[in-house]
C-alpha positions as CSV (number, residue, x, y, z in Angstrom):
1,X,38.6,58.9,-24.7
2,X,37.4,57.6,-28.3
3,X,35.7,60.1,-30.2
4,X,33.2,57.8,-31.3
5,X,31.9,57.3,-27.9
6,X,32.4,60.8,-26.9
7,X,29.6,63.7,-27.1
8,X,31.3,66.7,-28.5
9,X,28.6,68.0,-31.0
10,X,30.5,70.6,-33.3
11,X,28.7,73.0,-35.6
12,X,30.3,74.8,-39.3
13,X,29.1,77.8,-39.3
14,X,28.8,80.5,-36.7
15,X,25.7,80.7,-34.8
16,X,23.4,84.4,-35.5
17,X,23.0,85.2,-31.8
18,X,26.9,85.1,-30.6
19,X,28.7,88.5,-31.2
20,X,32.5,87.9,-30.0
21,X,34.8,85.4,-30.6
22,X,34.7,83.1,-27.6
23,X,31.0,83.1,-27.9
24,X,30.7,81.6,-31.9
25,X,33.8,79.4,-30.9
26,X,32.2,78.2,-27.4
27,X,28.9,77.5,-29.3
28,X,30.6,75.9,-32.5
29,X,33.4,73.7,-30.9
30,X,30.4,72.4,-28.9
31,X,31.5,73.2,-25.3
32,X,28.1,75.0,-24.1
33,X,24.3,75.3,-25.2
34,X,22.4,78.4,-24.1
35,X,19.6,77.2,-21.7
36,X,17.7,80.7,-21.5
37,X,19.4,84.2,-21.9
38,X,22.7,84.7,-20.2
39,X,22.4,80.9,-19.3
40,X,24.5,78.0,-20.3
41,X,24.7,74.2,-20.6
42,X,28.3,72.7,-20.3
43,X,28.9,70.0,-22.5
44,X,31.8,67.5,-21.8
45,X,34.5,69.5,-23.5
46,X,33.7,72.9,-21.8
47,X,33.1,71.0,-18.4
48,X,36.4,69.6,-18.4
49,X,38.4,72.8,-19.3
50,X,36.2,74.7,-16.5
51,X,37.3,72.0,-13.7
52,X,40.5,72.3,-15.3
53,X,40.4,76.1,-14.2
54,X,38.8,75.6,-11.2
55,X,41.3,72.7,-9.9
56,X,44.1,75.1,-10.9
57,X,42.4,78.3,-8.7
58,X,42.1,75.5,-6.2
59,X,45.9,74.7,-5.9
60,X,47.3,78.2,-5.5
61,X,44.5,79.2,-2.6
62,X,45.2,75.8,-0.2
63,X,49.1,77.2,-1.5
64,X,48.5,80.6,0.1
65,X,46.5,78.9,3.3
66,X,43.4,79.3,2.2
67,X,40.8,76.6,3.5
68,X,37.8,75.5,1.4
69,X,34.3,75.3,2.5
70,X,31.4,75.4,0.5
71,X,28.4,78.2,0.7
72,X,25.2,78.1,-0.8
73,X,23.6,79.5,-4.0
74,X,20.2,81.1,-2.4
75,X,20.5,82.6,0.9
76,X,18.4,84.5,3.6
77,X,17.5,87.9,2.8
78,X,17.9,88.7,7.0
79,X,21.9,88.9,6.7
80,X,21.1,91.6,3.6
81,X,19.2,93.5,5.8
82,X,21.4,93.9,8.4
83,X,24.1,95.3,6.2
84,X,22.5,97.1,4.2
85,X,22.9,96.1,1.0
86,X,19.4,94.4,0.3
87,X,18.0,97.1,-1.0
88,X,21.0,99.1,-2.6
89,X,22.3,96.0,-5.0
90,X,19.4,96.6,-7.5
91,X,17.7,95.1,-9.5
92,X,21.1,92.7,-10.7
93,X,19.8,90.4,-7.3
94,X,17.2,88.0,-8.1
95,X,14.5,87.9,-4.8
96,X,12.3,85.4,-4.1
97,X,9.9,84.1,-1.5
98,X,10.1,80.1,-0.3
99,X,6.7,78.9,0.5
100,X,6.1,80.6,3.9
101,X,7.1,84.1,2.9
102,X,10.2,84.4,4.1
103,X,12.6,86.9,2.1
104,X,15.3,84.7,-0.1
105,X,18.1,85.7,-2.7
106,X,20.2,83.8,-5.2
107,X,23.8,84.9,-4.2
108,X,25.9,87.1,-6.3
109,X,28.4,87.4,-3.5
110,X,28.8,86.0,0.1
111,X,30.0,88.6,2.3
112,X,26.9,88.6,4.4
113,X,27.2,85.0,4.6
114,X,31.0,84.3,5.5
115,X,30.5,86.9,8.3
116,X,27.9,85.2,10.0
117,X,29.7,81.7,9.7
118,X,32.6,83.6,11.0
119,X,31.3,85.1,14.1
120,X,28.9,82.2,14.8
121,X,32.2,80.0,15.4
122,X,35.5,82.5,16.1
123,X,35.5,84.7,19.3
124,X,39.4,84.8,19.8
125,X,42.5,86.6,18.0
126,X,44.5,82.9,18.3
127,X,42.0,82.0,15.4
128,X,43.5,84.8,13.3
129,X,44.5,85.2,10.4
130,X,41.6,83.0,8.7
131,X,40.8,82.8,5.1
132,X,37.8,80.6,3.7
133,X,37.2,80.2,0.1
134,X,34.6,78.5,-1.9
135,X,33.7,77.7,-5.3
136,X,30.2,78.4,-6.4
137,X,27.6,79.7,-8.8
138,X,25.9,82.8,-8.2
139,X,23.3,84.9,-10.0
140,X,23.3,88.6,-11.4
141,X,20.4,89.5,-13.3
142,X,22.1,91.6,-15.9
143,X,20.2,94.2,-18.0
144,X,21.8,93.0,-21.6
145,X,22.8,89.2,-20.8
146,X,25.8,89.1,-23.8
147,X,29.0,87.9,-25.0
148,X,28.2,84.4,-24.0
149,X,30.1,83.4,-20.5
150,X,31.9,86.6,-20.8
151,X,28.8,88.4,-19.6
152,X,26.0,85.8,-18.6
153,X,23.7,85.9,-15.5
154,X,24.9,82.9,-14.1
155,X,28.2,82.1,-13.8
156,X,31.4,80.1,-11.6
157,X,33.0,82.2,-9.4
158,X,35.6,81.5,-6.7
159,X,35.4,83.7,-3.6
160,X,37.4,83.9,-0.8
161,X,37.3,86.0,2.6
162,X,39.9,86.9,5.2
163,X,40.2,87.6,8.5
164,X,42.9,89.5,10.7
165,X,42.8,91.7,13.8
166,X,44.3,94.6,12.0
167,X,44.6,96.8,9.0
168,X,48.3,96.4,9.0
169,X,47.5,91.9,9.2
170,X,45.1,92.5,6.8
171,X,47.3,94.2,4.1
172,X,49.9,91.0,4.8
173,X,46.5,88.4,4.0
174,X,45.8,91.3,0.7
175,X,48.8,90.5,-0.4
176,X,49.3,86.8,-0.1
177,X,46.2,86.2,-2.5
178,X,47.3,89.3,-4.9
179,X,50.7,86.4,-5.2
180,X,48.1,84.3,-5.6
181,X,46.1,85.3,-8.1
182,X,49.3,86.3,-9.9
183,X,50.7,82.6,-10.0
184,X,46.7,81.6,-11.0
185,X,46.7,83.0,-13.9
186,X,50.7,82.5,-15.0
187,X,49.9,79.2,-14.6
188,X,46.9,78.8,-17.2
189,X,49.5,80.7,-19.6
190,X,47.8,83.7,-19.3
191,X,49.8,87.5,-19.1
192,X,48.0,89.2,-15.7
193,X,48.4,93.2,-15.7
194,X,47.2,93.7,-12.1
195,X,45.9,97.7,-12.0
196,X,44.1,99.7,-8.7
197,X,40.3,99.9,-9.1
198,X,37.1,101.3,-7.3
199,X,35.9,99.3,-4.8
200,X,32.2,99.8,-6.1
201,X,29.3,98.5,-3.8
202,X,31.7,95.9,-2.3
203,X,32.6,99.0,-0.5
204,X,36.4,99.8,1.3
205,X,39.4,101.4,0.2
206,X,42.4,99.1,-1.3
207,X,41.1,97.0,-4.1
208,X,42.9,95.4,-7.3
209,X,41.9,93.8,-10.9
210,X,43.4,91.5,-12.8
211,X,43.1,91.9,-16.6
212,X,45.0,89.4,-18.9
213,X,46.3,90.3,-22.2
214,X,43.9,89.1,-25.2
215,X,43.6,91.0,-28.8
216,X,40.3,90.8,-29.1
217,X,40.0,92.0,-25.1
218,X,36.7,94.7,-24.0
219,X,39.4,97.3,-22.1
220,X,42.3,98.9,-23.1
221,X,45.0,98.8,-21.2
222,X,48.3,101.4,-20.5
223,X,50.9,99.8,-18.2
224,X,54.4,99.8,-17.2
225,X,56.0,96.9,-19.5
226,X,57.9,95.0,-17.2
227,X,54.2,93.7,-15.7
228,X,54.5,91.6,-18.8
229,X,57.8,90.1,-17.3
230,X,56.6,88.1,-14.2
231,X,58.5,85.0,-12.9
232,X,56.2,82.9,-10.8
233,X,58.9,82.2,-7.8
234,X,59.6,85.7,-7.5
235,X,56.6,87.9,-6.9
236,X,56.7,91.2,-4.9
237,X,53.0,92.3,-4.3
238,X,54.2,95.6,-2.8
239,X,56.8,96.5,-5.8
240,X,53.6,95.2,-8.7
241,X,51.0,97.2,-6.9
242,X,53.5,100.3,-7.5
243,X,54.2,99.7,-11.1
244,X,52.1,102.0,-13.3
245,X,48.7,100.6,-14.9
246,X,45.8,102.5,-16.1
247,X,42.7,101.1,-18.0
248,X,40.6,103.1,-20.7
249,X,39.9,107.0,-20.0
250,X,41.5,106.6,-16.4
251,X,44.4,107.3,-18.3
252,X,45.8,110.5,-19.0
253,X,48.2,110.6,-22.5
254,X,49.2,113.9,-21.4
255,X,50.2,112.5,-18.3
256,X,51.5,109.6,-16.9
257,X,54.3,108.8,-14.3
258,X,56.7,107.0,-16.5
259,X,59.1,106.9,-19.3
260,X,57.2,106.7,-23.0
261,X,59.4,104.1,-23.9
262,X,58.4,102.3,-21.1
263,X,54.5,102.7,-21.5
264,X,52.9,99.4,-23.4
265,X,49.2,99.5,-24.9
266,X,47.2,96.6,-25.0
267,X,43.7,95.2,-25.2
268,X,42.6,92.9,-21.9
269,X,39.8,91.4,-19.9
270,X,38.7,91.3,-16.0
271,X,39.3,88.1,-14.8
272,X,39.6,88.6,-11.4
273,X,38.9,91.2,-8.3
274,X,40.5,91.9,-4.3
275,X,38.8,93.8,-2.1
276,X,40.4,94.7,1.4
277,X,37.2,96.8,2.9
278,X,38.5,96.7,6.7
279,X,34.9,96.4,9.3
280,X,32.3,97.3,7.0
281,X,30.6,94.1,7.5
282,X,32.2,93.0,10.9
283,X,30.2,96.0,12.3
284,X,27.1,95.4,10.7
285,X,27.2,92.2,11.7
286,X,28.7,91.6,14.7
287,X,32.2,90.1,14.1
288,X,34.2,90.2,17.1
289,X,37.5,88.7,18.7
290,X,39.2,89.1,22.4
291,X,42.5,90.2,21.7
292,X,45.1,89.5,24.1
293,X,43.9,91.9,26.2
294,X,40.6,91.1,26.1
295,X,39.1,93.6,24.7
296,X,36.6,92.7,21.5
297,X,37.9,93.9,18.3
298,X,36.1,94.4,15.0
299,X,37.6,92.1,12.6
300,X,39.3,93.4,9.7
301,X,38.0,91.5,6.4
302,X,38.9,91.4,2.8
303,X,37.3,89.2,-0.2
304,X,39.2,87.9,-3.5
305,X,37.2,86.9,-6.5
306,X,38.1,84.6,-9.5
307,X,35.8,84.4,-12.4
308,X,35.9,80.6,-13.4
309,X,33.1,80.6,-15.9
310,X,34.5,83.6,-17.5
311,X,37.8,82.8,-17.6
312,X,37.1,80.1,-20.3
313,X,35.7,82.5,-22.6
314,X,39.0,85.3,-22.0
315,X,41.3,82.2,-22.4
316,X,39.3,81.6,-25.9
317,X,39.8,85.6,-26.5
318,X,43.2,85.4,-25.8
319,X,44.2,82.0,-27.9
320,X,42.6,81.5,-30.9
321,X,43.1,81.7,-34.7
322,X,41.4,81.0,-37.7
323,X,40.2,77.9,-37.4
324,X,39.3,77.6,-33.7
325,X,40.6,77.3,-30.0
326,X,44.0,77.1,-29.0
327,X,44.2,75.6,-25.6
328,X,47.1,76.1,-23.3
329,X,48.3,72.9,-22.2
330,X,47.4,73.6,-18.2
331,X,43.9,74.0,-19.2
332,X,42.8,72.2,-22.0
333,X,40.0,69.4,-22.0
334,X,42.5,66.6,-23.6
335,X,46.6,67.4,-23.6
336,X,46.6,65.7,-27.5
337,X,44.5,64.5,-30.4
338,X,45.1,61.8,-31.9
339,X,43.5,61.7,-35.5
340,X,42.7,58.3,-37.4
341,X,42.4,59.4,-40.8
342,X,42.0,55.7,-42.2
343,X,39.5,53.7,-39.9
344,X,39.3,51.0,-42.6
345,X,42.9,50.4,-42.5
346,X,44.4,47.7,-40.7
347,X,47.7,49.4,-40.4
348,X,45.9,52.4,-39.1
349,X,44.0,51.2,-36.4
350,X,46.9,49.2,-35.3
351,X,49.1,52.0,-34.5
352,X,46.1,54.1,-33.2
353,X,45.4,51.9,-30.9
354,X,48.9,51.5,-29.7
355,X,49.9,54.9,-29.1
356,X,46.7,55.4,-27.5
357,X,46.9,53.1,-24.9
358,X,50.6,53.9,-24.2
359,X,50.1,57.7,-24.2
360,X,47.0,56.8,-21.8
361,X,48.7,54.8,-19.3
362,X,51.1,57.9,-18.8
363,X,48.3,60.1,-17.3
364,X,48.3,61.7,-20.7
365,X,44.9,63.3,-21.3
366,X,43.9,61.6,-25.0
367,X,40.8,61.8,-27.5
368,X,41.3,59.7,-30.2
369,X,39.5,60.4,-33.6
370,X,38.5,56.7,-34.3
371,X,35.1,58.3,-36.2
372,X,34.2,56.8,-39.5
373,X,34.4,60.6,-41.0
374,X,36.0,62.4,-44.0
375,X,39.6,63.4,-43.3
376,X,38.2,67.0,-44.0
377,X,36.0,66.7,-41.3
378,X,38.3,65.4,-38.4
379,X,41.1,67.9,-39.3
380,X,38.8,70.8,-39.1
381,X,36.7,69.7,-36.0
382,X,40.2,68.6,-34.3
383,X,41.6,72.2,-35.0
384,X,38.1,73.8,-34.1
385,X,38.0,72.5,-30.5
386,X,41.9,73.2,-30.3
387,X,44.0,70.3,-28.3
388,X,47.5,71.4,-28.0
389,X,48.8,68.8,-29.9
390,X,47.7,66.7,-33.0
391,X,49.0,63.0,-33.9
392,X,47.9,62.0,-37.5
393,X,47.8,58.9,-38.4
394,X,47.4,57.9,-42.3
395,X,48.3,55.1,-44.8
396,X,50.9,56.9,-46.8
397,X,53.0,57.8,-44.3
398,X,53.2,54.4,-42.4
399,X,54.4,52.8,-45.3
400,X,57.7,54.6,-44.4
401,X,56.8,54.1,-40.7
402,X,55.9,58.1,-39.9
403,X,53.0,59.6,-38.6
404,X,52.8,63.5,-38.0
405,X,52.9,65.6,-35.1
406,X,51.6,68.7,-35.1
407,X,51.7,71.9,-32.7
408,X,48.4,73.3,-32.8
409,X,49.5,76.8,-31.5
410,X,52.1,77.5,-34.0
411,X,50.5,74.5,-36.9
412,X,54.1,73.6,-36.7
413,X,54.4,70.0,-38.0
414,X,57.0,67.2,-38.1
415,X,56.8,63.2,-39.3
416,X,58.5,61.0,-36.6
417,X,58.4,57.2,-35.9
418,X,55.8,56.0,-33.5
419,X,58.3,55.7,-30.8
420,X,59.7,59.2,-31.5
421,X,56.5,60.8,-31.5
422,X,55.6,59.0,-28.3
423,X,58.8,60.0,-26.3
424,X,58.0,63.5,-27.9
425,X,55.1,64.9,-26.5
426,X,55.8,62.9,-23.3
427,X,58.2,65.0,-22.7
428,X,56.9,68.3,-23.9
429,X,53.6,67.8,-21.9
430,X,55.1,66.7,-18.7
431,X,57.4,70.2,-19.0
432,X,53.8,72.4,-19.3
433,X,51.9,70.4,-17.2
């Protein structure tokens, strides 16, 4: 993609009404607009690195035999009723009326609604285990909308329910999406400290979040320090779910059940939430199977949720510097910029143009700086929006036949040949991919 044709409006200075990082970088590097409070546009750049996420979450649930469907955003109020929860979820639910008075809601979860699909078509324990997952928005009406996608009022979320005949085949689906979400996040580059948590109004008795490690992060975090050491082929749910992890005053300096020198302190944010809450809803709503004796049996149910939206902020929180974003490669909106300092220059455009095209027609992910700008002005924007890796292009270092390459996260640089730089990040992109 050529910048010049590209709609990435940047900004210089910091905008008055965001307070944390991610927000002022979000707003700046132009990869939302607020819309109303708590509300966001997604520009090109922020689009991209949100389907990015989403494609990634994706993957690792059709991995762990999940099978996608797709729910909607404003449901009936009738399945609320019947489980109680239409008038204990508060005031964070947004009700409305369609034009003949009927009771309607703009879904912040979709428990209700996977039930009913579920016991509208599945009547036998051969059907079982099943776990659907979708991607959607939903809606919470928060009191203080804030922190820009961290905390907004609408937001992408994946969600996923399962279903198994027992508590015992529901712990085994639990802990084939706790993998799950484990790989998720290693993937995106991100350090995941899973930790036990209250099941809140999703209701049951086995639940699980996933913070991941960022300075600038809204909880602190105490933990056992090998959950910093995970390797993606080799994850034990059962022996992670035993290590010790404690967020904020939950934890108790006076007492904890491991070694000091074992104990690591760190600053994190929620990305992600499991729930295994056995028949609360099954019974409300009448979810049955035959077993093989059969007999109908309440269905034991669990749901898994991803923050998409958010997680694009928390990846900002988590890798950023001084003068903007730093994407991890898995994520970002372009895998490398390449930076046209001299757009008058014959020379210039010529080798531009080259790599471009070659870098494109090996699937790599390029936006080239071909704007008639100050060299001032496409360094810092370039930096500002944060694509992994730079190529810089100018005049005096083509005379000796050089241009510069340059890692954005460490602002490591080195001056290579065209065809050194080319073979380069080939290389180093197709290893992070």
């Amino acid at each position: 993609m050529k910048f010049s044709n590209y709609f990435s409006p940047t900004l210089n200075e910091n905008p008055a009404e965001a307070e944390i990082i991610s927000h002022k970088l979000m707003i700046r590097a132009g990869l939302v607009k607020q819309a109303s409070a708590g509300i966001y546009s997604w520009l090109p750049l922020g689009l991209k690195v949100l389907k990015n996420i989403e494609q990634i979450v994706r993957e690792e649930q059709n991995k762990a035999g999940a099978i996608e469907i797709l729910m909607p955003t404003i449901q009936s109020a009738d399945l609320w009723i019947k489980s109680g929860r239409y008038k204990d979820y508060g005031k964070e639910m947004l009700r409305i009326q369609d034009r003949s008075g009927r009771e309607m809601l703009y879904g912040p979860t979709n428990e209700e609604l996977i039930t009913d699909i579920f016991q509208s078509y599945v009547n036998s324990y051969k059907d079982l285990p099943l776990n659907l997952y979708h991607t959607q928005w939903k809606f919470r009406d928060e009191v203080r909308p804030r922190f820009g996608v961290m905390r907004g009022r609408e937001f992408l979320m994946k969600d996923n329910y399962s279903f198994d005949l027992s508590q015992e085949e529901a712990k085994i689906s639990y802990d084939k999406m706790f993998t799950a979400y484990i790989k998720t996040f290693l993937r995106m580059g991100l350090t995941p400290i899973s930790l036990r948590a209250d099941t809140g109004p999703i209701g049951g008795d086995l639940s699980h979040e996933f913070q991941i490690l960022a300075k600038t992060g809204e909880s602190t975090l105490y933990y056992d320090k090998e959950l910093e050491t995970l390797d993606p082929e080799k994850i034990e749910p059962e022996k992670l779910q035993s290590y010790y992890a404690a967020v904020d005053d939950i934890h108790d300096e006076k007492n904890y059940p491991i070694n000091q020198d074992q104990l690591k302190i760190s600053k994190g944010i929620e990305v992600g939430h499991i729930f295994y809450f056995g028949t609360k809803y099954s019974e409300k709503l009448g979810a049955y199977v035959q077993d093989n004796k059969g007999e109908k049996r309440l269905v034991h149910m669990g749901s898994y949720g991803i923050g998409i939206s958010r997680l694009v902020g928390a990846i900002i929180e988590a890798f950023h510097d001084d003068r903007g974003i730093i994407w991890p490669i898995p994520v970002a909106p372009f895998h490398i910029s390449l930076i046209n300092l001299m757009t008058e220059d014959d020379k210039c455009n010529e080798v531009s143009e080259n790599l471009y095209n070659n870098l494109v027609k090996k699937n790599i992910e390029v936006l080239y700086d071909d704007r008639k700008f100050s060299m001032g002005k496409k360094l810092s924007d370039n930096d500002l929006i944060g694509i992994p890796y730079q190529i810089i292009i100018g005049k005096r270092d083509l005379k000796e036949n050089l241009i510069e390459v340059k890692d954005r996260k460490t602002y490591e640089s080195q001056k290579l040949n065209p065809d050194q730089a080319f073979n380069f990040l080939i290389n180093e992109i197709n290893s992070k991919i």
